[in-house]
C-alpha positions in Angstrom: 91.7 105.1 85.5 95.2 106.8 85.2 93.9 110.2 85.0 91.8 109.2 88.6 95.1 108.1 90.3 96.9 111.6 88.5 94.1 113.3 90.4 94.5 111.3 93.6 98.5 112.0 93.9 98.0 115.5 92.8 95.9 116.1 95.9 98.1 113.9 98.1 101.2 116.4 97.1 99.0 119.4 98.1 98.5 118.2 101.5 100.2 120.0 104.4 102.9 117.3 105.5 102.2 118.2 109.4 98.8 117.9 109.3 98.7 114.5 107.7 101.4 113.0 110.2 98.8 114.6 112.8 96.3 113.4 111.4 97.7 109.5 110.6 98.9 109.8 114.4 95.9 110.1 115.9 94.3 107.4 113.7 97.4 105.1 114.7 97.4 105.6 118.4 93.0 104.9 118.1 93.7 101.9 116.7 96.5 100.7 118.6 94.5 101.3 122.0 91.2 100.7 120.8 90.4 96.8 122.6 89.6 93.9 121.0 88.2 93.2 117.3 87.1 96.7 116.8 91.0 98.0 117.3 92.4 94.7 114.8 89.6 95.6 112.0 90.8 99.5 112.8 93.9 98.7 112.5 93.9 96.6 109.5 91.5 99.8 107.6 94.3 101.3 107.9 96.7 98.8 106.6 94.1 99.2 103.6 94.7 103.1 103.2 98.6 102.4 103.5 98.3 99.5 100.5 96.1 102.0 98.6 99.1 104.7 98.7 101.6 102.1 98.4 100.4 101.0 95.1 99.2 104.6 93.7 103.1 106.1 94.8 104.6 103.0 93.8 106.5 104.2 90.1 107.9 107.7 92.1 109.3 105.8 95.5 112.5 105.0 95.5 113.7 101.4 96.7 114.5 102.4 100.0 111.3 104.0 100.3 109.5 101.2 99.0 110.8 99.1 101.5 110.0 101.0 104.2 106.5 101.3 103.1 106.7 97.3 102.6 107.9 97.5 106.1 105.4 99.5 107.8 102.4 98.0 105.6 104.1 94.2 107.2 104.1 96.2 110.5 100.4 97.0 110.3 98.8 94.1 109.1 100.5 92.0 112.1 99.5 94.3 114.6 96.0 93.7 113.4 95.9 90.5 113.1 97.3 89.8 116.6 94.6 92.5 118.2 91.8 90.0 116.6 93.1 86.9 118.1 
């Protein structure tokens, strides 16, 4: 299993920085102003991704950084739940 998440943050340090804010931007704003369940259960996937990185970039974040994440993860999971009730 180590030498999966080795692979995973390999590929995530490849990635063109602009095009994944452009890309997690797009996905955010859908979420945000997609109506009703379908924008919560959108929104909370992608609380899911952001837990997913959180834990795999975990042991290279600094503390601020992990708080932020913490933060933003917080950030996301409320938004969602308050879009499904």
């Amino acid at each position: 299993m180590q030498r999966t998440q080795s692979g995973l943050a390999a590929r995530l340090a490849r990635a063109n920085p602009t095009t994944v804010f452009l890309i997690t931007l797009v996905l955010v704003l859908v979420a945000f102003f997609t109506p009703g369940v379908v924008g919560g259960l959108f929104t909370l996937a992608l609380a899911a991704g952001v837990a997913a990185l959180l834990v795999t970039t975990w042991a290279v974040q600094t503390p601020p950084t992990r708080v932020i994440r913490l933060l933003v993860l917080t950030l996301l999971v409320t938004a969602g739940l308050v879009k499904l009730l």
